[in-house]
N, CA and C of each residue as an Amber inpcrd file, in Angstrom:
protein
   534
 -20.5410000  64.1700000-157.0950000 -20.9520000  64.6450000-155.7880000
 -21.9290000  65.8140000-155.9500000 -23.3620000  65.9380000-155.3500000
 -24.0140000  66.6130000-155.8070000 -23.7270000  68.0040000-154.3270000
 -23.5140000  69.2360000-154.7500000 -23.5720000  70.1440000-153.3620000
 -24.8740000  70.8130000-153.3740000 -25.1730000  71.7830000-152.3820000
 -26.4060000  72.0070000-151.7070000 -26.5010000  73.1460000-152.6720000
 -25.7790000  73.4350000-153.2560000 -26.4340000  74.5300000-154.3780000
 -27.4140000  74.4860000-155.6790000 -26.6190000  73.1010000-155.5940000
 -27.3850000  72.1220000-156.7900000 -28.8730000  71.9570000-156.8420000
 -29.2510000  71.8340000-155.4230000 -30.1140000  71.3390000-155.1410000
 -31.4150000  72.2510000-154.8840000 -33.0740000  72.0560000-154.9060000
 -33.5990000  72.7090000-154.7060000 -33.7090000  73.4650000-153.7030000
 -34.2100000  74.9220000-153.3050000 -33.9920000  75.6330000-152.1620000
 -35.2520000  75.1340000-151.5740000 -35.3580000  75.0020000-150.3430000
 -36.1770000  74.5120000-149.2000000 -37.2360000  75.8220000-149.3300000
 -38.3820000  76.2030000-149.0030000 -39.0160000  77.7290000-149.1320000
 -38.4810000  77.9050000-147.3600000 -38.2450000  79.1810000-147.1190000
 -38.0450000  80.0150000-145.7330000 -38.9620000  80.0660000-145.3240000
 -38.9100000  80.3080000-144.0250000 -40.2220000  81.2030000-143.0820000
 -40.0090000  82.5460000-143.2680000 -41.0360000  83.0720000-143.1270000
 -41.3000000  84.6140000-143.1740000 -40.7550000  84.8270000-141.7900000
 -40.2700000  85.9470000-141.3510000 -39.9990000  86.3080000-139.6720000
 -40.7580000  86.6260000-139.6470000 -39.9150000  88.6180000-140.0440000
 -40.9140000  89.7990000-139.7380000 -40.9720000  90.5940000-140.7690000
 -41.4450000  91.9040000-140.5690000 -41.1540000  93.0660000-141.4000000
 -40.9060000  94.2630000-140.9240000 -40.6380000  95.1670000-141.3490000
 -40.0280000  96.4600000-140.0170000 -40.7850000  97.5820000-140.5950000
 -41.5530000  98.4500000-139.8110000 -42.5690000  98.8040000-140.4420000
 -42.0460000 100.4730000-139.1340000 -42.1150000 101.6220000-140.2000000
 -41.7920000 102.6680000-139.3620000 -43.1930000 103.3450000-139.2020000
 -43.0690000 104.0930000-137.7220000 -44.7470000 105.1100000-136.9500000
 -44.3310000 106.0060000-136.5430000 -44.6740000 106.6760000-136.2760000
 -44.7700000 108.2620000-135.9690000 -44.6620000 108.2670000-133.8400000
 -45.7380000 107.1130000-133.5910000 -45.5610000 106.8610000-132.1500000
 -45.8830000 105.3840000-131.8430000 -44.7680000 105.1110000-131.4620000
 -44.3440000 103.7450000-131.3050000 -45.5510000 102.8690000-130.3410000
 -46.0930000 103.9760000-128.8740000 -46.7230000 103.5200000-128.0250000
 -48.3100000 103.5480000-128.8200000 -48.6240000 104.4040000-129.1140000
 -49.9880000 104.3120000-130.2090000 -49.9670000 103.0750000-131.3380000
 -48.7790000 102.4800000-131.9960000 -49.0770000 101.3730000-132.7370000
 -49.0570000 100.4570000-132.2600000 -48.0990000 100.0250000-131.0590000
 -48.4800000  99.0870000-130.5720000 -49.5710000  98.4730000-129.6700000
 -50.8360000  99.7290000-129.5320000 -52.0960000  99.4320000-129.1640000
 -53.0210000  99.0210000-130.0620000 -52.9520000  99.9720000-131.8320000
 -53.5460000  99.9550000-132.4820000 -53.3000000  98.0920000-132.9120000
 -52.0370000  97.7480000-132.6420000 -51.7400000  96.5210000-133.5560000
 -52.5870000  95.4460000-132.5590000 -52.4960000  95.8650000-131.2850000
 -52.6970000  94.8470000-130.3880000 -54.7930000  94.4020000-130.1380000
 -55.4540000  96.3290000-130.3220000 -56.3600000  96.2210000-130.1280000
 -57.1410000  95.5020000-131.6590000 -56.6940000  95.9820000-132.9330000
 -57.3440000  96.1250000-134.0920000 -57.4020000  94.7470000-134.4910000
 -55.7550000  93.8330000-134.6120000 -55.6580000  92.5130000-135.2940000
 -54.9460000  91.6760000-134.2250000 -54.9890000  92.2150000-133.0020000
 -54.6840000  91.0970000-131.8120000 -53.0450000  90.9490000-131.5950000
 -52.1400000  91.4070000-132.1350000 -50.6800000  91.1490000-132.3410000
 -50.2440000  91.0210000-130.7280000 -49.3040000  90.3730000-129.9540000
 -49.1840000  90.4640000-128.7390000 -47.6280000  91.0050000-129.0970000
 -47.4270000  91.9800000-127.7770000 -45.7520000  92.7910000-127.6930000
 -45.4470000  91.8360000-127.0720000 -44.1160000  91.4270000-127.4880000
 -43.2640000  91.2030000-126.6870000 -41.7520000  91.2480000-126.6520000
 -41.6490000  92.7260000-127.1610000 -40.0470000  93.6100000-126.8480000
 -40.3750000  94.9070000-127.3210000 -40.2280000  95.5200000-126.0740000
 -39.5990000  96.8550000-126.7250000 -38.5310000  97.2310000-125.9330000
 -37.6990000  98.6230000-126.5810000 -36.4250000  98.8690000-126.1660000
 -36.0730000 100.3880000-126.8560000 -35.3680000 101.1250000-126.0290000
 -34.6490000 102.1460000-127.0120000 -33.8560000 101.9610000-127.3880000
 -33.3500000 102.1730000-129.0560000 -31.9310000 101.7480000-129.1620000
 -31.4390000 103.1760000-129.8220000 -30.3260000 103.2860000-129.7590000
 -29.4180000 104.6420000-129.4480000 -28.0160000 104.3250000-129.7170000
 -27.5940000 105.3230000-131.0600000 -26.1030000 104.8710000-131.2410000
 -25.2050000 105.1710000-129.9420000 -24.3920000 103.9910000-130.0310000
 -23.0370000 103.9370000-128.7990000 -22.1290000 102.8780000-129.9290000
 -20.9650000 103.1080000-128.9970000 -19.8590000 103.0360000-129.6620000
 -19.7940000 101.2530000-129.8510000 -20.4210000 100.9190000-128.8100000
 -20.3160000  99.1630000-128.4330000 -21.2610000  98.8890000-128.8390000
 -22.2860000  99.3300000-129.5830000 -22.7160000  98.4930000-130.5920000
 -23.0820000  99.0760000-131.9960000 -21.7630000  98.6570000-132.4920000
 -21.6450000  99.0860000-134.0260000 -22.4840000  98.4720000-135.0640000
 -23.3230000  97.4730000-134.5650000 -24.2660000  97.1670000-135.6330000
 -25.2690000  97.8700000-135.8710000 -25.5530000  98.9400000-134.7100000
 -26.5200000  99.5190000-134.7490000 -26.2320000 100.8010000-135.7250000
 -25.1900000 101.1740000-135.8920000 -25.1410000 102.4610000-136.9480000
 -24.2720000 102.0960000-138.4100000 -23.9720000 100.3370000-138.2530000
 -23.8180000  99.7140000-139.8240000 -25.2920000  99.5430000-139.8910000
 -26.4750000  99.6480000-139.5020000 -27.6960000  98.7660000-140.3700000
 -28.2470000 100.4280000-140.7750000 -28.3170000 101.4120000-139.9820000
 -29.1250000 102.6910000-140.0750000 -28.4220000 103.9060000-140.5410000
 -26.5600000 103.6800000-140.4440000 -25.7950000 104.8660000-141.5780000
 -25.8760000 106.0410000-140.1760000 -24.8810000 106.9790000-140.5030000
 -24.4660000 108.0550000-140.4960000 -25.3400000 109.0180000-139.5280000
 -26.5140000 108.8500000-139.8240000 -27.5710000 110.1610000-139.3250000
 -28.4440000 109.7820000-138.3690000 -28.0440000 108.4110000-138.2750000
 -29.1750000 107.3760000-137.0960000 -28.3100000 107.8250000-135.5250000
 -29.4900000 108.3030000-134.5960000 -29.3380000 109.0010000-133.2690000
 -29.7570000 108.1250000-132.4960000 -31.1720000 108.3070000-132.8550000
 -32.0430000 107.4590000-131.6020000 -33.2270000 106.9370000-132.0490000
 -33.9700000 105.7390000-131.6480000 -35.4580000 105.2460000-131.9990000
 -36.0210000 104.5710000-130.5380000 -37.1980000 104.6420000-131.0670000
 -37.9110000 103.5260000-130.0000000 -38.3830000 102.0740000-131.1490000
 -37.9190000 101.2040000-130.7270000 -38.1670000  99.5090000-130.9390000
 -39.1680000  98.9870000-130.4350000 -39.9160000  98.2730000-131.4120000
 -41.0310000  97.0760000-130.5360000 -41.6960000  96.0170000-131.4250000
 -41.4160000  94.9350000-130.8410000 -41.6120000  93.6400000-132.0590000
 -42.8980000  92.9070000-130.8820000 -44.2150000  93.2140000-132.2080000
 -45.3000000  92.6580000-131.8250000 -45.3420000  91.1920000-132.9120000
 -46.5860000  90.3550000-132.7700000 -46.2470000  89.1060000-132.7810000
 -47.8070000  88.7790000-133.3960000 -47.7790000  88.6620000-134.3220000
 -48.9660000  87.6570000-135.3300000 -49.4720000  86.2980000-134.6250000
 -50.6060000  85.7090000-134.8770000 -51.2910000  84.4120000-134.6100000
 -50.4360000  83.5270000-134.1440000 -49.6330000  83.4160000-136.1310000
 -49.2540000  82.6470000-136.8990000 -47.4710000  82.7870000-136.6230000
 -46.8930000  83.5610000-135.8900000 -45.6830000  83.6320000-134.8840000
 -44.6020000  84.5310000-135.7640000 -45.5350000  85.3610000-137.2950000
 -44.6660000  86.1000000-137.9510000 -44.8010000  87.5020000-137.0010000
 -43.4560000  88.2450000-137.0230000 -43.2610000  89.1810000-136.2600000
 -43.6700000  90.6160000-136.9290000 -44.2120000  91.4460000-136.5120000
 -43.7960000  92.8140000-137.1380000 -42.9510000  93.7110000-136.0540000
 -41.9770000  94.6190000-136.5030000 -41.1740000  94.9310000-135.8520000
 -41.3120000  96.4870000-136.0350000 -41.7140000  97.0590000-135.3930000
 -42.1880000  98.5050000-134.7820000 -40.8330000  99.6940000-134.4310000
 -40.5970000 100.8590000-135.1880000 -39.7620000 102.0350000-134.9420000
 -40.2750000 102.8210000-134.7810000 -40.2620000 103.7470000-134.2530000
 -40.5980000 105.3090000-133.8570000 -38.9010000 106.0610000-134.0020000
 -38.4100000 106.7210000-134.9740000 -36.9130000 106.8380000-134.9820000
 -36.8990000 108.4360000-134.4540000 -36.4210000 108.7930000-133.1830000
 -36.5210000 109.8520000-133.1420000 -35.3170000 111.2280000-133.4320000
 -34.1880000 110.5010000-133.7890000 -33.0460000 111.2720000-134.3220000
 -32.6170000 110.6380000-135.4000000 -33.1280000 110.8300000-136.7730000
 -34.0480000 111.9990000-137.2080000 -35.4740000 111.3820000-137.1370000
 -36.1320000 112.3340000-137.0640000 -37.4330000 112.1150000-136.4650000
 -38.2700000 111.4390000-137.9090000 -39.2220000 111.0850000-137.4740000
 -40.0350000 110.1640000-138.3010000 -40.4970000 111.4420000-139.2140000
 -40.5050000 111.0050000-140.8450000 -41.3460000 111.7390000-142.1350000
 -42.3340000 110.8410000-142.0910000 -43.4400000 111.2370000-142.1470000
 -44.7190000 110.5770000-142.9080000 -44.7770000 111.1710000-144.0900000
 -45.6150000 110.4030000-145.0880000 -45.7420000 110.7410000-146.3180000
 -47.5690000 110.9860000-146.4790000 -47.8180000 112.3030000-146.8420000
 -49.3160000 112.1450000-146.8270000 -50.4900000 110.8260000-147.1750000
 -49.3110000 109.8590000-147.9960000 -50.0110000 109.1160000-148.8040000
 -48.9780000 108.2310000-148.9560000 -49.1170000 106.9120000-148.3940000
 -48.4600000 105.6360000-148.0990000 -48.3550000 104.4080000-149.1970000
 -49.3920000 104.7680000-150.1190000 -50.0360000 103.6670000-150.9440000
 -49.2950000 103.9440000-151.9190000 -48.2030000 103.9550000-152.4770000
 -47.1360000 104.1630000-153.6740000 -46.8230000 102.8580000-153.5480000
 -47.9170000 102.5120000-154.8190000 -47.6030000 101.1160000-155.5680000
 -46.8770000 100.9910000-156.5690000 -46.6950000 102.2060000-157.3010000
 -45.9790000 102.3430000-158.6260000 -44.4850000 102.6410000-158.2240000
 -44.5410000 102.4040000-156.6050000 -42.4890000 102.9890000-156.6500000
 -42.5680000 101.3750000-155.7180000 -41.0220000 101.0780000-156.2490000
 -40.7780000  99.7460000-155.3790000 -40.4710000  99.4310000-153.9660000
 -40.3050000  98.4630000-153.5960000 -40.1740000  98.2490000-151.8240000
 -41.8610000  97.7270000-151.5070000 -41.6930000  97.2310000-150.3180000
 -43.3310000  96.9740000-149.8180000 -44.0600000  97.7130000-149.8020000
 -45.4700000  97.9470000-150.2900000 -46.8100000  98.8640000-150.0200000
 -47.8660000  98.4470000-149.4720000 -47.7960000  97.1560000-148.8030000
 -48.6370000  96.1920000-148.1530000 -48.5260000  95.2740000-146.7630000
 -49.0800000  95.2280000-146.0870000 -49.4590000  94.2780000-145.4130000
 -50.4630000  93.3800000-145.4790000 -50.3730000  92.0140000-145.5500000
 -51.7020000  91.4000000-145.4810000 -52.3270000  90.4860000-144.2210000
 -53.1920000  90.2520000-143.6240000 -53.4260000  89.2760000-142.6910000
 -55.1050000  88.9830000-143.0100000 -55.0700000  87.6190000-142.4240000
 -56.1960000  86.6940000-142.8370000 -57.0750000  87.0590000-141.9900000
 -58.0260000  86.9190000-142.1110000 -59.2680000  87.3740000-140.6620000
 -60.7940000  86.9850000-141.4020000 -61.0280000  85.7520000-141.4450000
 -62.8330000  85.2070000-141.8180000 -63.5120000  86.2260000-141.9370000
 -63.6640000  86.9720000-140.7540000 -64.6590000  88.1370000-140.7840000
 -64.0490000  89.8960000-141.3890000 -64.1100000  89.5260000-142.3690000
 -63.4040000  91.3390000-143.2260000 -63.7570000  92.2230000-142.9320000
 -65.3510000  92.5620000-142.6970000 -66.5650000  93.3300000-142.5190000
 -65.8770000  93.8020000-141.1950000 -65.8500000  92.9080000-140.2300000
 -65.3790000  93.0790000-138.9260000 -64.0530000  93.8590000-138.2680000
 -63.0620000  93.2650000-139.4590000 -61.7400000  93.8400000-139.5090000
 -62.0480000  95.4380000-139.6200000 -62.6320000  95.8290000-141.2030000
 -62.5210000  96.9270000-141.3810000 -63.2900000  97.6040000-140.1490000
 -63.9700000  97.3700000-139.6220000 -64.9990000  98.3500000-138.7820000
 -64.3300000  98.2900000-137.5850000 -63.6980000  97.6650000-137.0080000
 -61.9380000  97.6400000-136.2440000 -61.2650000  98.8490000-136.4300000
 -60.9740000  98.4330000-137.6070000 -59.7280000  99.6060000-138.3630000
 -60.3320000 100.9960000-138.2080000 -61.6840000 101.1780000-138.5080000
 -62.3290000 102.6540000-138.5120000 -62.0920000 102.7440000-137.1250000
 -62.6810000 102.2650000-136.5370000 -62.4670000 102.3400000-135.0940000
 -61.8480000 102.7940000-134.5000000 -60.6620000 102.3510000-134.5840000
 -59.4130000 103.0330000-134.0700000 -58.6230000 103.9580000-134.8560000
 -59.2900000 104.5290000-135.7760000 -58.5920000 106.0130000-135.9790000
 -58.0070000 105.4630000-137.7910000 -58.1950000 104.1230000-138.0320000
 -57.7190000 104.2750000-139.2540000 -58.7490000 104.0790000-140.5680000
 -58.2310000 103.7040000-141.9560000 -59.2790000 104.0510000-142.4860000
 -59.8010000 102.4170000-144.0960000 -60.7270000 102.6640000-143.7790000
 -61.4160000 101.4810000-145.0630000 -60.8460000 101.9050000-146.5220000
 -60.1090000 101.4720000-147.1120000 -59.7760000 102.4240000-148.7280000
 -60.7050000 101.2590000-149.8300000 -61.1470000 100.4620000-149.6830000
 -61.6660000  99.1210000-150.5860000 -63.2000000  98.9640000-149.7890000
 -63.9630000  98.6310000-150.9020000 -65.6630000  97.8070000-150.0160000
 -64.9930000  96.3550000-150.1450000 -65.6890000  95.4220000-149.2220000
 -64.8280000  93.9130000-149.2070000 -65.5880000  93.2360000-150.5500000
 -64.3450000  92.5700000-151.4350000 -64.6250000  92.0510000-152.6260000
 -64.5510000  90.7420000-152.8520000 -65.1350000  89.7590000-153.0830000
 -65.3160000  88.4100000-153.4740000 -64.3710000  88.4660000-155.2210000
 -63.1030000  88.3050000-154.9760000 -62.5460000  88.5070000-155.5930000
 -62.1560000  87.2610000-156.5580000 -62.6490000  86.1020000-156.4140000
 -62.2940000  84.8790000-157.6560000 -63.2380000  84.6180000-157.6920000
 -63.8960000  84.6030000-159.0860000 -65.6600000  83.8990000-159.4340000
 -65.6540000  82.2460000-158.8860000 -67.0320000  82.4870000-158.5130000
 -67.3050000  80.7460000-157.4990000 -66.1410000  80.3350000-156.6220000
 -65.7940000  81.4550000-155.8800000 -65.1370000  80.9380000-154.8940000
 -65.1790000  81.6920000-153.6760000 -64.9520000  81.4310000-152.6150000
 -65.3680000  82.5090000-151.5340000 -64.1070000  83.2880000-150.8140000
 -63.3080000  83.4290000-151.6280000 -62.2660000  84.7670000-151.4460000
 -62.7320000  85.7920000-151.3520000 -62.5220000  86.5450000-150.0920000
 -62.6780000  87.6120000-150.0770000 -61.8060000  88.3690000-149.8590000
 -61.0970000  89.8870000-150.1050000 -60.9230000  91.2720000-149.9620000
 -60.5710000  92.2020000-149.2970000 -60.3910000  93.2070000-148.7950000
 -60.2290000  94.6120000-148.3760000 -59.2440000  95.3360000-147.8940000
 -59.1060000  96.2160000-148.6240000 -57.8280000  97.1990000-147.9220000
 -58.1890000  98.2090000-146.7110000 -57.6600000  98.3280000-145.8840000
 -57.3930000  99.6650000-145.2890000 -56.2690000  99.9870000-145.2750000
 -55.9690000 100.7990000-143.9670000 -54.9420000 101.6990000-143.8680000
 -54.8820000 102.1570000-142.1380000 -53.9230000 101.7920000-141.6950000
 -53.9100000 102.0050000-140.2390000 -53.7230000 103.9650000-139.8970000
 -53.4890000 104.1850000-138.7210000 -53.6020000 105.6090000-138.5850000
 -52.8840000 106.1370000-138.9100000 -51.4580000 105.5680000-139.0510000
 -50.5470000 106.2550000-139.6430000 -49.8280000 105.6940000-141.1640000
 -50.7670000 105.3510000-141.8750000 -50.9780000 105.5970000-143.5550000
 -50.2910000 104.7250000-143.5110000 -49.7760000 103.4470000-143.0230000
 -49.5360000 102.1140000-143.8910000 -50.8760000 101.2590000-144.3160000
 -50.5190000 100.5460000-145.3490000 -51.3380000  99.7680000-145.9850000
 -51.5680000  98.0370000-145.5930000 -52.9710000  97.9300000-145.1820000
 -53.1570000  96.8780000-144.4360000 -54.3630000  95.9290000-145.1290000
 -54.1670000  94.7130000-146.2600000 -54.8340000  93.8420000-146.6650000
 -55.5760000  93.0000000-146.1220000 -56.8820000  92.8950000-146.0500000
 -57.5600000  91.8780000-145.3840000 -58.0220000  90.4330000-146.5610000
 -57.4610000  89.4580000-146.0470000 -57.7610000  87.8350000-146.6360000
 -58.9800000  87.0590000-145.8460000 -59.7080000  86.8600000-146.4060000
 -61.0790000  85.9620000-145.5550000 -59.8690000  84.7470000-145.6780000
 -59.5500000  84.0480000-146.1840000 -59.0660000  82.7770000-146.0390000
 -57.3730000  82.9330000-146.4990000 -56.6680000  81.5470000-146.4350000
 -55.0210000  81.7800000-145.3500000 -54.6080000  81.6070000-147.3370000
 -53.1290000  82.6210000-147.2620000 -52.8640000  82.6940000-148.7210000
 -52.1740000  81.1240000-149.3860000 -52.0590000  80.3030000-148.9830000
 -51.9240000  78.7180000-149.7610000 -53.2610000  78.3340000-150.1100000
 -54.1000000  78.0380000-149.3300000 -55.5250000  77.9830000-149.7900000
 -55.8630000  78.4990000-150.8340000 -55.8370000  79.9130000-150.6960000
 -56.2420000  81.1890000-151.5350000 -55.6540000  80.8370000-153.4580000
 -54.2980000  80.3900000-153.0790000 -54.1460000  80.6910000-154.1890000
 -53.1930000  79.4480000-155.6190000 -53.7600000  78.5760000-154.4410000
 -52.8340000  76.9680000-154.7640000 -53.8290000  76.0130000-155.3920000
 -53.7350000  75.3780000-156.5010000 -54.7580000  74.7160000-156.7870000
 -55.7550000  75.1430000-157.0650000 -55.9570000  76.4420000-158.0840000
 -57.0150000  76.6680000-158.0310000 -57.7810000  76.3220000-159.9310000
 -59.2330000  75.7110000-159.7670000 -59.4210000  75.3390000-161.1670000
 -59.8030000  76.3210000-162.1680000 -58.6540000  75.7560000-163.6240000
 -58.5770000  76.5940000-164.3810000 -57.0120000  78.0620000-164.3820000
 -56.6600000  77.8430000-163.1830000 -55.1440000  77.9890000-162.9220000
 -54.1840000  77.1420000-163.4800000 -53.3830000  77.6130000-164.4010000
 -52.1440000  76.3750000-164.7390000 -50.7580000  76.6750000-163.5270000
 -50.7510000  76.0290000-163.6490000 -48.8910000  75.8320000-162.5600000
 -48.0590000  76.7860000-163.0860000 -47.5080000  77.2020000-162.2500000
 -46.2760000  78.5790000-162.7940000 -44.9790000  78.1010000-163.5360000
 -44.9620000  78.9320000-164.8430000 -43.8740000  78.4210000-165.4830000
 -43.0350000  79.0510000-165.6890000 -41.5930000  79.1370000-165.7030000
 -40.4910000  79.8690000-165.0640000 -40.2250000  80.1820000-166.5610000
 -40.0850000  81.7710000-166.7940000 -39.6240000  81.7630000-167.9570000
 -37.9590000  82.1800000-168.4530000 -37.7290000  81.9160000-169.3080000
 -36.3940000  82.0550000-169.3500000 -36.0570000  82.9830000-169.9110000
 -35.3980000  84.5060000-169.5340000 -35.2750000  85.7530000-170.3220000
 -34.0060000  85.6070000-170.9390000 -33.5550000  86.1730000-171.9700000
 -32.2730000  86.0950000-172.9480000 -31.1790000  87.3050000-172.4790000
């Protein structure tokens, strides 16, 4: 009898990602004006006694936030905090690639050039010139950085395309550590 463990895992959908701001109502313009994201929830959420999930996911010191889950093309979510008990830390500098956890966002957009001059636009900033990044192929590039120092990847074309089949790429081979 073969069980479902056995068996290969299906790949998931991506949802969302939960991405903390300084002001909840400012990102969700920046998200909406810069890369189009549409809101559709926000909410305050605030420890109370009747809902204990809310201070099992955030611990001990979690008071109060503002919530808001904006919404990609492609129906992946990003999910927006402003935490105001204890109040939001920014870090001068967001781009800590060398410590683990996410340091990225990426989204696809044909026109990069366009994206970034978006991004300046509204208060955030270009960190990359856009790069044609695989020889003879038309991948392109660019980082910025929204206003409040998260890190935001721009893809000219969608990442299966990008990075599936490509010639002179061998197939990934799983290695086996001891």
């Amino acid at each position: 009898m073969t069980t479902t463990s056995s068996l290969p895992l299906a790949p998931r959908a991506f949802n969302h990602i939960g991405l903390t701001v300084p002001d909840i109502d400012r990102a969700i313009d920046w998200y909406g004006k810069v890369l189009g994201f549409h809101l559709i929830f926000r909410r305050t959420l605030e420890y109370k006694a009747e809902v204990p999930e809310v201070r099992e996911i955030f611990g001990p010191r979690f008071g109060r936030a503002y919530q808001a889950h904006v919404v990609a093309a492609n129906g992946v979510g990003l999910e927006l905090f402003q935490f105001l008990d204890p109040e939001v830390e920014m870090p001068d500098d967001n781009f800590r690639y060398w410590q683990g956890g996410v340091f990225h966002l990426c989204v696809t957009d044909p026109d990069l050039e366009g994206l970034a001059a978006r991004v300046v636009a509204h208060g955030g900033k270009q960190r990359t010139k856009v790069w044609q990044f695989l020889p003879n192929r038309p991948y392109q590039l660019v980082y910025c950085e929204d206003p409040f120092g998260n890190i935001i990847e721009g893809f000219s074309h969608h990442y299966t395309e990008t990075f599936s089949n490509m010639p002179g790429w061998h197939p990934v081979i799983e290695e086996k550590h001891a």
